[in-house]
TINUPA-571687 format. One record per residue (C-alpha): x, y, z. Coordinates in steps of 0.25 Angstrom, whole numbers, plus 5000, padded with zeros to 4 digits. Example, Ala and Ser with C-alpha at 12.3 -4.5 7.8 and 13.67 -1.06 7.14 Angstrom:
<pts>
x = 5049&y = 4982&z = 5031 .
x = 5055&y = 4996&z = 5029 .
</pts>
This chain:
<pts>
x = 6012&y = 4698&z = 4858 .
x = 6004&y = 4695&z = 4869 .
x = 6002&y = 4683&z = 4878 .
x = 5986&y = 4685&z = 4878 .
x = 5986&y = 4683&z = 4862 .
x = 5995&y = 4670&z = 4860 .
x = 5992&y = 4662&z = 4875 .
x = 5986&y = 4650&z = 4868 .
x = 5994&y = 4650&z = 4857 .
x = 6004&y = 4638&z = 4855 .
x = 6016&y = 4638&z = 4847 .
x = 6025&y = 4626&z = 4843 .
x = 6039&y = 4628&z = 4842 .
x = 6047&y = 4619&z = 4834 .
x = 6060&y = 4617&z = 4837 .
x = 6068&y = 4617&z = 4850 .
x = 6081&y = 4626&z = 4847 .
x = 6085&y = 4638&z = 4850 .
x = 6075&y = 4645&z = 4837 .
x = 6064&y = 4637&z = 4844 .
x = 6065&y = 4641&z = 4858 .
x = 6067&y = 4654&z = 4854 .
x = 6055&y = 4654&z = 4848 .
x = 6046&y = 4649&z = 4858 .
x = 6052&y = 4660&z = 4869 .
x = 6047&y = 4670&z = 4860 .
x = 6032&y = 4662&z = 4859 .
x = 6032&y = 4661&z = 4873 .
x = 6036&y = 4676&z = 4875 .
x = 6022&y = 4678&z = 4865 .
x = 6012&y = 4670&z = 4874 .
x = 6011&y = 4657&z = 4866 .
x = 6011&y = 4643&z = 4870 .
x = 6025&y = 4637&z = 4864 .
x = 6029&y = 4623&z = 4861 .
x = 6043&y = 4619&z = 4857 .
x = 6044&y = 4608&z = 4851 .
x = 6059&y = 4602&z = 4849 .
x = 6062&y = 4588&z = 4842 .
x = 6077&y = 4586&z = 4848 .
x = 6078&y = 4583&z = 4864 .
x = 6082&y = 4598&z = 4867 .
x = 6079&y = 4612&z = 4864 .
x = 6091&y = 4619&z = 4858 .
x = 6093&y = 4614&z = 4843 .
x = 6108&y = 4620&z = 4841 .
x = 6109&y = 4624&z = 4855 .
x = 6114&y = 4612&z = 4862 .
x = 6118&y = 4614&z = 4877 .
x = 6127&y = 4600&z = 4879 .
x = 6138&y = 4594&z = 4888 .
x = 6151&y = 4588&z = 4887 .
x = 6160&y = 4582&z = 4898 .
x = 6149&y = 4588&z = 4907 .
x = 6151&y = 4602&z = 4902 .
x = 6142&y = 4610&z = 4896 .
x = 6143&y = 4613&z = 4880 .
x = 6135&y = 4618&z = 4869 .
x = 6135&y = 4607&z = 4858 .
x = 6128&y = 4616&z = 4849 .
x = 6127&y = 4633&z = 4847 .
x = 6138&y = 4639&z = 4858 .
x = 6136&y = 4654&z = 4856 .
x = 6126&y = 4663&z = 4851 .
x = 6128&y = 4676&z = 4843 .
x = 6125&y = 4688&z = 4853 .
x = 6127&y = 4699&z = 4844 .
x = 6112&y = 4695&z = 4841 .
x = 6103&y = 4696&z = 4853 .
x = 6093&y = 4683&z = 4851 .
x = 6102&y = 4673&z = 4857 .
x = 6107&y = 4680&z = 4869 .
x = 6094&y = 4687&z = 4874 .
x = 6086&y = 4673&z = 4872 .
x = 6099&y = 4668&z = 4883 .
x = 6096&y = 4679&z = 4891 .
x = 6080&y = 4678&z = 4890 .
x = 6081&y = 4663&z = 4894 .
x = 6092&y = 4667&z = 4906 .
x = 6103&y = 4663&z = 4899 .
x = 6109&y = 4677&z = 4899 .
x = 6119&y = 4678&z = 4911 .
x = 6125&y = 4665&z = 4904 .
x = 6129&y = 4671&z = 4891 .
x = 6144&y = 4670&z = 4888 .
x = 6152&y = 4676&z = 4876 .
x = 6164&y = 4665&z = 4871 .
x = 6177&y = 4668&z = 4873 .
x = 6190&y = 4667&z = 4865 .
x = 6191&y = 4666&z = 4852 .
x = 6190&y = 4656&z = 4840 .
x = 6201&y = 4653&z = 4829 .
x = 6201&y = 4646&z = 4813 .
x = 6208&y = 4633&z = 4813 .
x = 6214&y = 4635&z = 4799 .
x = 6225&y = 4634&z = 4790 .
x = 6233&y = 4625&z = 4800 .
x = 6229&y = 4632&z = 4812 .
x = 6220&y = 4639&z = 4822 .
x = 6220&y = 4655&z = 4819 .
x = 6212&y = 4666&z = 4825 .
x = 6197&y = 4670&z = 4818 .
x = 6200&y = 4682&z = 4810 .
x = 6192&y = 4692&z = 4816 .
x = 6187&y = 4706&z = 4809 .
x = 6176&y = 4694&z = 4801 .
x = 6160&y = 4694&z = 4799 .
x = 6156&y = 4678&z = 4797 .
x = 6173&y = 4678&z = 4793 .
x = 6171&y = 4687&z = 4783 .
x = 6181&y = 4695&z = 4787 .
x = 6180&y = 4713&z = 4788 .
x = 6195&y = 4714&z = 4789 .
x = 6206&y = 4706&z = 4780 .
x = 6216&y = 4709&z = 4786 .
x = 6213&y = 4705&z = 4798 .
x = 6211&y = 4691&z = 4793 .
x = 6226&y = 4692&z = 4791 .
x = 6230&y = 4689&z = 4804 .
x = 6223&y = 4676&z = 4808 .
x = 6233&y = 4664&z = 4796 .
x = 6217&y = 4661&z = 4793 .
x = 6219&y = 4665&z = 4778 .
x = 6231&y = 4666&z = 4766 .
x = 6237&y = 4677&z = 4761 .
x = 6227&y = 4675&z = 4748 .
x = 6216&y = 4673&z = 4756 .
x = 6217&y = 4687&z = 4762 .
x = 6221&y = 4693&z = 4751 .
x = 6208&y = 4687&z = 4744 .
x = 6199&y = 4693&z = 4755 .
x = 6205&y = 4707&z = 4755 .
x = 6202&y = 4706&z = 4740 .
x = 6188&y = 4709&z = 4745 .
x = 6189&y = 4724&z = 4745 .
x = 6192&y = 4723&z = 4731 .
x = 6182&y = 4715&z = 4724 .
x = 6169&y = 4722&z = 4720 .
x = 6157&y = 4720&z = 4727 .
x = 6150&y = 4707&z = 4726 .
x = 6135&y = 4705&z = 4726 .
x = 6130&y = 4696&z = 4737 .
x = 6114&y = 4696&z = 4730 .
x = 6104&y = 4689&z = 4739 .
x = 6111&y = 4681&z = 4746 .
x = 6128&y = 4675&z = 4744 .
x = 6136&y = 4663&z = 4752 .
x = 6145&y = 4670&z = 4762 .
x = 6156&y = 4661&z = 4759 .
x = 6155&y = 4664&z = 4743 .
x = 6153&y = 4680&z = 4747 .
x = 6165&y = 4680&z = 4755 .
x = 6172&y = 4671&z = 4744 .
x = 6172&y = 4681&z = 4735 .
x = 6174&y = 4692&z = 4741 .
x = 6186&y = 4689&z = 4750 .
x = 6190&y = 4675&z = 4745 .
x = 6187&y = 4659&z = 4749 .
x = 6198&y = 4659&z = 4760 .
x = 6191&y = 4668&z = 4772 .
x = 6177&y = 4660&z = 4767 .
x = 6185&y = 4646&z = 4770 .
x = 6193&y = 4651&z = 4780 .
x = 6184&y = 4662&z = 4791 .
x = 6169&y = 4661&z = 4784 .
x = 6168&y = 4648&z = 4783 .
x = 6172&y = 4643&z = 4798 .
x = 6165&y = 4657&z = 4803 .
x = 6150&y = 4652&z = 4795 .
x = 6152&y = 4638&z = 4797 .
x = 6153&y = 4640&z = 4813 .
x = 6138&y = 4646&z = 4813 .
x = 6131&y = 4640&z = 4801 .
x = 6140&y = 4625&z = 4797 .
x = 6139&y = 4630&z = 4784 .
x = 6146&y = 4633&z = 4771 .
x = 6150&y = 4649&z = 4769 .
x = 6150&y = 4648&z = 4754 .
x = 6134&y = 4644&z = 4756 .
x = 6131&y = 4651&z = 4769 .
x = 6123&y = 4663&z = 4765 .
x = 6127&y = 4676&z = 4769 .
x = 6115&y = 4682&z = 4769 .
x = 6108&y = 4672&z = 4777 .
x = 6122&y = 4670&z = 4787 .
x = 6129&y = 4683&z = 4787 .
x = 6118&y = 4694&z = 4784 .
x = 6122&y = 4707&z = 4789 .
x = 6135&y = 4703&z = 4779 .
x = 6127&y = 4700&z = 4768 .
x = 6121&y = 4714&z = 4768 .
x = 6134&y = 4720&z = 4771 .
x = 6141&y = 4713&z = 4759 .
x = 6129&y = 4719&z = 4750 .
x = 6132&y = 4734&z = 4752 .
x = 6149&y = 4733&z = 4755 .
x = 6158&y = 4733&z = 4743 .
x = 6167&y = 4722&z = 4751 .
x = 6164&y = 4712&z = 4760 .
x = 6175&y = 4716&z = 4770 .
x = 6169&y = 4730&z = 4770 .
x = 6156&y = 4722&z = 4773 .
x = 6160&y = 4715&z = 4785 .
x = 6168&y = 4728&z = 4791 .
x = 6153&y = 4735&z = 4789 .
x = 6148&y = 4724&z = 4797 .
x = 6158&y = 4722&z = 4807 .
x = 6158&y = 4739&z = 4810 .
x = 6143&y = 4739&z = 4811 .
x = 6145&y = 4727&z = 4822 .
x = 6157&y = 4736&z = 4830 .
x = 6144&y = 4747&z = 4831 .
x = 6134&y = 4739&z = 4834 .
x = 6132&y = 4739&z = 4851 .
x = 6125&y = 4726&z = 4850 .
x = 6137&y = 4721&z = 4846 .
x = 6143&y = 4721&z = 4860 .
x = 6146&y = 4711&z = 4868 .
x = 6150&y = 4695&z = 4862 .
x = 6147&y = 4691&z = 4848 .
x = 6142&y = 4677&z = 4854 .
x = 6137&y = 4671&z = 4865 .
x = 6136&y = 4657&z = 4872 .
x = 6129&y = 4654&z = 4885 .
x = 6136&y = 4647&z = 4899 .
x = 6132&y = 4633&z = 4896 .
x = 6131&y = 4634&z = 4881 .
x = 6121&y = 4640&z = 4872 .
x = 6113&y = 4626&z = 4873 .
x = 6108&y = 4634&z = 4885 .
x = 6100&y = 4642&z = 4879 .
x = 6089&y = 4636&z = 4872 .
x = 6088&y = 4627&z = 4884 .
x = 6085&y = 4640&z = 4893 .
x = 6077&y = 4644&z = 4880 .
x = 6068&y = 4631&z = 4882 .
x = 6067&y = 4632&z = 4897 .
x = 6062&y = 4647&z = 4894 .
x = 6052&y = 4642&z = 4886 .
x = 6047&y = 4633&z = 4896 .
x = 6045&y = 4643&z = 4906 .
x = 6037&y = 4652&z = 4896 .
x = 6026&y = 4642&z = 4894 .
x = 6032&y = 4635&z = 4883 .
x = 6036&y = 4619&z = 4880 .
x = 6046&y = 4612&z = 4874 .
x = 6045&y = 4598&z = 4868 .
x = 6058&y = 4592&z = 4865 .
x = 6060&y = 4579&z = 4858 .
x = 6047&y = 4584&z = 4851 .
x = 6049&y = 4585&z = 4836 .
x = 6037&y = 4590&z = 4828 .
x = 6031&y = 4582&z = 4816 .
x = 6024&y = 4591&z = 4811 .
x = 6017&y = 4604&z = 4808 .
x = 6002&y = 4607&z = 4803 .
x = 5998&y = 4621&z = 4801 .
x = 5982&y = 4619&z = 4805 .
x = 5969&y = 4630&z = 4806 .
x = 5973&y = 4634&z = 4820 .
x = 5989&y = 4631&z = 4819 .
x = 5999&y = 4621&z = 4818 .
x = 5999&y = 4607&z = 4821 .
x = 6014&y = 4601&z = 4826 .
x = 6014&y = 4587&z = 4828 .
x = 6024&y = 4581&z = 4835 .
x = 6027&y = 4564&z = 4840 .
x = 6018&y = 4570&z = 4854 .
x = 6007&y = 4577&z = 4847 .
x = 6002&y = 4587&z = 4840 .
x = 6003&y = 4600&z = 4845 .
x = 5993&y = 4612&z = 4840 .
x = 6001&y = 4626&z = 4839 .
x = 5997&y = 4640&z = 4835 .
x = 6011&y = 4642&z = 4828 .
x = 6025&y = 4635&z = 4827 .
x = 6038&y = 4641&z = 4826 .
x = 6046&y = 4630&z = 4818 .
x = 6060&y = 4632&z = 4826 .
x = 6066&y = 4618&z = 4818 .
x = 6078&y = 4616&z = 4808 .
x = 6073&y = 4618&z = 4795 .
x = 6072&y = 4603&z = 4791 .
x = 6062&y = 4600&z = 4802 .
x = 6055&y = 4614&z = 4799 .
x = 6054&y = 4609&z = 4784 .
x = 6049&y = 4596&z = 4787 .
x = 6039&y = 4602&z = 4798 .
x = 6034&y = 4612&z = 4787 .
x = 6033&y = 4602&z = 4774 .
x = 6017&y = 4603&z = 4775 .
x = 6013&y = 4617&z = 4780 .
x = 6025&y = 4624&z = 4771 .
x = 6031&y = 4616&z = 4760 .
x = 6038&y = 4627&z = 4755 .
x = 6043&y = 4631&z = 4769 .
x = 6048&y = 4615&z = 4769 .
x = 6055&y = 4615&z = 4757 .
x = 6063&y = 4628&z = 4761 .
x = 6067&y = 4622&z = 4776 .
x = 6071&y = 4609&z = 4769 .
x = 6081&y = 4616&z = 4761 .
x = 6089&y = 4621&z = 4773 .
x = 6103&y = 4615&z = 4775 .
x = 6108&y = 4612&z = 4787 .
x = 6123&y = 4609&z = 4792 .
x = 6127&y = 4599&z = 4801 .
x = 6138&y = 4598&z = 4811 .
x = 6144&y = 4592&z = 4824 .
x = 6150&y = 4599&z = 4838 .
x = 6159&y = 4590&z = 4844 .
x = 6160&y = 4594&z = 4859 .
x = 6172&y = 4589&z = 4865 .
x = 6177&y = 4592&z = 4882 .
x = 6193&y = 4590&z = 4884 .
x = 6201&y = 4592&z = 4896 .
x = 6205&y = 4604&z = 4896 .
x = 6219&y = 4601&z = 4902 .
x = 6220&y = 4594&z = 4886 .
x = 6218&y = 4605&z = 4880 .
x = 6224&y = 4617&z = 4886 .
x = 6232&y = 4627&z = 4878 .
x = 6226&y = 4619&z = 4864 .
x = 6211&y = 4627&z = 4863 .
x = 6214&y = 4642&z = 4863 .
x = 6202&y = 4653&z = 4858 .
x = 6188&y = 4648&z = 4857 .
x = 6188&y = 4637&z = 4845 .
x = 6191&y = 4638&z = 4831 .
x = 6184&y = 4638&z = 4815 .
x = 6188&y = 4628&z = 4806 .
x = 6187&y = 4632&z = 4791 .
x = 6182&y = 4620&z = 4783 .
x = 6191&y = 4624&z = 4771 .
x = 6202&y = 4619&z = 4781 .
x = 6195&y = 4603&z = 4781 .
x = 6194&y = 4602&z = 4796 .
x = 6183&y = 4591&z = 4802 .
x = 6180&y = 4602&z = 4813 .
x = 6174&y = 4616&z = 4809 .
x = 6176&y = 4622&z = 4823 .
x = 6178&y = 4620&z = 4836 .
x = 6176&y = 4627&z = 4848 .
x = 6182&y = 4628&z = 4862 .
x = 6172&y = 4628&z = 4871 .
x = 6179&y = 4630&z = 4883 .
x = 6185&y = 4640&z = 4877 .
x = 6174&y = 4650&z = 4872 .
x = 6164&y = 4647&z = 4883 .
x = 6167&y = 4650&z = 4896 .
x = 6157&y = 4641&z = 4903 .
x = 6163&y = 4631&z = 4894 .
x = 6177&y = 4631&z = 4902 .
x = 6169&y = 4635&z = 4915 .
x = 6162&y = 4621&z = 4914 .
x = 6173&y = 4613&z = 4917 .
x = 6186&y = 4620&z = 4917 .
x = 6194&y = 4605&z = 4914 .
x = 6189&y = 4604&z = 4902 .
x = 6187&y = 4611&z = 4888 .
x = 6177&y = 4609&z = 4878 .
x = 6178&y = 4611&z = 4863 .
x = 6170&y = 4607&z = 4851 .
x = 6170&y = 4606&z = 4834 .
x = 6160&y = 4606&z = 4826 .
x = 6161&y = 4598&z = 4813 .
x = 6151&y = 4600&z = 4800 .
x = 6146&y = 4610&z = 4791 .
x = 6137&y = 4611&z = 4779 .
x = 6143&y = 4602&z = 4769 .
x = 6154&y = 4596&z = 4777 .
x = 6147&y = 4588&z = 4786 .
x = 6152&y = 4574&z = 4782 .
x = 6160&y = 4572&z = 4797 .
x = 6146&y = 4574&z = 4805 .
x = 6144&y = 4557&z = 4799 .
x = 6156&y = 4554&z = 4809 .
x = 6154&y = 4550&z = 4823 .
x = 6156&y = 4558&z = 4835 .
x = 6167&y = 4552&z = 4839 .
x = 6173&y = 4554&z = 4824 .
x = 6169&y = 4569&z = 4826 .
x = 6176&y = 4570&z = 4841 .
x = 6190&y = 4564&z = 4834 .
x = 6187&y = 4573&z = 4821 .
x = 6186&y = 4585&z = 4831 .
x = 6198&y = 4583&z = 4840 .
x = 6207&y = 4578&z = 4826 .
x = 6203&y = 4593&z = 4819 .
x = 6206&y = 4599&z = 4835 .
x = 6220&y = 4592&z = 4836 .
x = 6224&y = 4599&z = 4824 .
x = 6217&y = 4612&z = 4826 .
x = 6222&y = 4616&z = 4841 .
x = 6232&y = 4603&z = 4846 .
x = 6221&y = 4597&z = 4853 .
x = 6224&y = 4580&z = 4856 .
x = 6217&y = 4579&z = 4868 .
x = 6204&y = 4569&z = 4869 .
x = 6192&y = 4575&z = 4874 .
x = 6184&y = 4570&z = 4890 .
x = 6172&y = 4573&z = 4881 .
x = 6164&y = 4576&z = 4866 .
x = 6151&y = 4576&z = 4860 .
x = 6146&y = 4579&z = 4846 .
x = 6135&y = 4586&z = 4842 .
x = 6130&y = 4586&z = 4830 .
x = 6119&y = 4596&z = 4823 .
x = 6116&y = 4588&z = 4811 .
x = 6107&y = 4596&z = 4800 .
x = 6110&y = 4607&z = 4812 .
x = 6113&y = 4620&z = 4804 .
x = 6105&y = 4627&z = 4795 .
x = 6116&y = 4632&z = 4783 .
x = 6110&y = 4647&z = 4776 .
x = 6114&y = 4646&z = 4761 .
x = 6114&y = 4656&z = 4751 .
x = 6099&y = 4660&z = 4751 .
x = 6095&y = 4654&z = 4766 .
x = 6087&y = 4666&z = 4767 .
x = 6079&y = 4666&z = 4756 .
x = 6074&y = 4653&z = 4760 .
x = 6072&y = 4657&z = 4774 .
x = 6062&y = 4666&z = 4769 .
x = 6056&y = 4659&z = 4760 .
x = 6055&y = 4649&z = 4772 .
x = 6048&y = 4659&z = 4781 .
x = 6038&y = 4663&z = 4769 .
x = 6032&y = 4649&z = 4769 .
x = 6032&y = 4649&z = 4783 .
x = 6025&y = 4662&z = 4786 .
x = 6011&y = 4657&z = 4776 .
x = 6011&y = 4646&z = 4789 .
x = 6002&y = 4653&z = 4800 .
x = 6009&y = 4651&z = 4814 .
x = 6022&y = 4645&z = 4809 .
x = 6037&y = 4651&z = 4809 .
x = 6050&y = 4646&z = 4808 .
x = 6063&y = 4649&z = 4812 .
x = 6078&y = 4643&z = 4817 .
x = 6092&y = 4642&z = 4813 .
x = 6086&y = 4640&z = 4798 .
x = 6083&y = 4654&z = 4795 .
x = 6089&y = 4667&z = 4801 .
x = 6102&y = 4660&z = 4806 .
x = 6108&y = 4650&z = 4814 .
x = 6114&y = 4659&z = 4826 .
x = 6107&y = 4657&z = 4836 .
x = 6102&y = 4671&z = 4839 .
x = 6098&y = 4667&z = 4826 .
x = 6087&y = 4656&z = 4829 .
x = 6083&y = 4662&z = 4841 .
x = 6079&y = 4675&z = 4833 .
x = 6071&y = 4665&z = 4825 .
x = 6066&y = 4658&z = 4833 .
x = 6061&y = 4671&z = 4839 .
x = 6057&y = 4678&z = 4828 .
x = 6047&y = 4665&z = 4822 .
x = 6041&y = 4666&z = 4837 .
x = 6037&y = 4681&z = 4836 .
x = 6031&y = 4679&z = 4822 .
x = 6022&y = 4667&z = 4826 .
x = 6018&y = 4676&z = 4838 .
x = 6014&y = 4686&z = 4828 .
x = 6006&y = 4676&z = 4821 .
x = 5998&y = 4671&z = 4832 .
x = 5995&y = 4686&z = 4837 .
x = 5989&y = 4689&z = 4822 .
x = 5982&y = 4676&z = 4823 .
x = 5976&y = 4680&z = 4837 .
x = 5975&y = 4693&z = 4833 .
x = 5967&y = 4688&z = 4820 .
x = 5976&y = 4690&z = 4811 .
x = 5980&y = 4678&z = 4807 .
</pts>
């Protein structure tokens, strides 16, 4: 698309985060005017660049997967690239008593070779015997659409769902694998489980096509020197220097489809725009859209979200040498803990240590879908509930110089059995509204190469649009 055919055209962009921002580069990079309009006090949604005894720390998002390209070539188009780091060490379960290593050889902890499962104490003798059982039972239709959790279940038994599916899923999505749909999560297993007799040989097809694939060189994940916070901050300071604005503190009212375009209303004014990109979590979005699609509305109320809490905590590092070994640990919630994770920073990110080398910096998350009842606590509660759950997991007694909680209420959409079918009957209603798309964590996955192809993807359409309506096509 060229410049000469969208210059006076205006796009409002709704929604700050990383979907947003994304976005809005891509408008930009097609010649139209661009507003983002954020409701918070920062651009970043999920994406939280913070501090903690004067070090820098992400108190959202820490890594993003590289083996998509979205994420890392949007950090290396906003001159982010040279600051790229993969993690280091390795991360443990903390169950059955103690802390033993991941079981590797797994897809989403589903695992591709038993017996290499053997090793790691994290499962009984009846517990592996029940998932070598796998390459016995017949093959199980999966229909439409099938929970991971219930799959795996009965293929290979509840006990590597509680103890390597469960911690695996809930670190990316909060959520609950015997709901969490594999279709919508874990696709390209889905399909593989449709045409293998067994779900081990499905995961060993899919872990053998990854050892050929050449993209698949290089780190699984990557963070960014100063955290991933940085990114959508150099996201939005890239947008500036195309042309475009950012209003934060600015939440939209809302929205009125007109003759010429659409009508967003904000507590400043009322700002007339040839399209929107609707960037927002799906509550907002269905409340922003209750008049121009009801059908649209009612689909985006129905989303569920989980909430949950990071509790960032700085120590001396003199207290607690020789007690933090490997990058963090998983926490299956069958084993009753408060925490469901917890990372060591310093540990995993070398600019973390490289900060300030007298000290160390960890953190825990708490809450998932349906187990949520501890985010009522203080944040004081949730320090002392963190460090108890840290005593007995690695030893640690020491009080720490520092801590701060963050809590991402309603923060993560979940993707049920059928998430899909509703995002497409979501985008349906949308596309009868000229000039309007949507995207974000809600729809094609909360990774954040994810939101950024999203993002990216509702961009090029509108610019589309406006092209057939230049063009008189529209």
């Amino acid at each position: 698309m060229s410049a000469a055919h969208t210059s006076s055209r205006h796009v409002v962009v709704v929604g700050g985060g990383i979907s947003g921002l994304a976005a809005a580069l891509r408008l930009l990079e097609g010649g139209v005017r661009v507003t983002l309009l954020e409701a918070s006090g920062r651009v970043g949604g999920k994406l939280h660049a913070g501090e903690i005894a004067g070090m820098p720390v992400d108190l959202g998002a820490e890594s993003v997967l590289a083996r998509r390209p979205e994420a890392v070539g949007l950090a290396r188009a906003v001159g982010l690239g040279d600051r790229l780091q993969p993690p280091a060490a390795t991360a443990m379960l903390w169950t059955r008593g103690g802390l033993r290593p991941l079981p590797q050889g797994h897809m989403m902890g589903v695992p591709g070779d038993p017996a290499a499962l053997a090793a790691s104490g994290v499962f009984s003798a009846e517990g592996l015997a029940r998932i070598a059982r796998d390459a016995e039972l017949p093959p199980t239709e999966v229909g439409e659409d099938v929970a991971i959790g219930t799959h795996v279940a009965e293929r290979m038994g509840r006990e590597v769902v509680d103890r390597l599916v469960e911690p695996l899923l809930g670190g990316v999505y909060a959520g609950d694998a015997y709901r969490i749909s594999m279709r919508a999560a874990v696709p390209q297993l889905f399909e593989a489980v449709r045409t293998h007799r067994t779900l081990t040989e499905a995961v060993q097809a899919l872990q053998a096509r990854a050892a050929s694939a050449p993209q698949q060189a290089g780190p699984v994940f990557q963070g960014i020197e100063g955290g991933i916070g940085q990114l959508p901050l150099a996201a939005a300071d890239a947008v500036r220097a195309a042309g475009g604005g950012i209003r934060t503190g600015t939440p939209v009212r809302s929205l009125a489809r007109g003759a010429d375009g659409w009508s967003v209303t904000t507590d400043a004014g009322v700002l007339a725009a040839d399209a929107v990109v609707l960037a927002a979590p799906a509550p907002t979005a269905a409340a922003l859209l209750a008049d121009a699609s009801p059908a649209a509305s009612a689909e985006l109320a129905a989303v569920e979200y989980a909430s949950m809490a990071l509790v960032t905590m700085a120590f001396r590092r003199s207290d607690v040498e020789g007690l933090l070994q490997g990058s963090g640990f998983l926490v299956p919630p069958v084993d009753g803990r408060t925490i469901k994770a917890s990372t060591f920073s310093s540990n995993k990110w070398r600019w973390n240590a490289e900060a300030d080398p007298g000290l160390f910096v960890l953190r825990t998350s708490i809450g998932r879908f349906g187990d949520e009842d501890d985010l009522s606590r203080e944040d004081a509660d949730l320090v002392s509930l963190s460090l108890k759950d840290l005593g007995e997991a690695v030893g640690l007694a020491a009080a720490p110089v520092d801590s701060r909680v963050t809590r991402w209420d309603r923060g993560l959409p979940q993707y049920p059995v059928g998430h899909l079918g509703r995002v497409t009957r979501i985008r349906a209603h949308v596309s009868r509204l000229p000039g309007l798309r949507v995207c974000g964590a809600a729809y094609d996955g909360v990774g954040i190469p994810a939101c950024i192809s999203s993002g990216q993807q509702a961009a090029g359409e509108v610019l589309a649009t406006l092209t057939a309506r230049d063009e008189g096509g529209e």
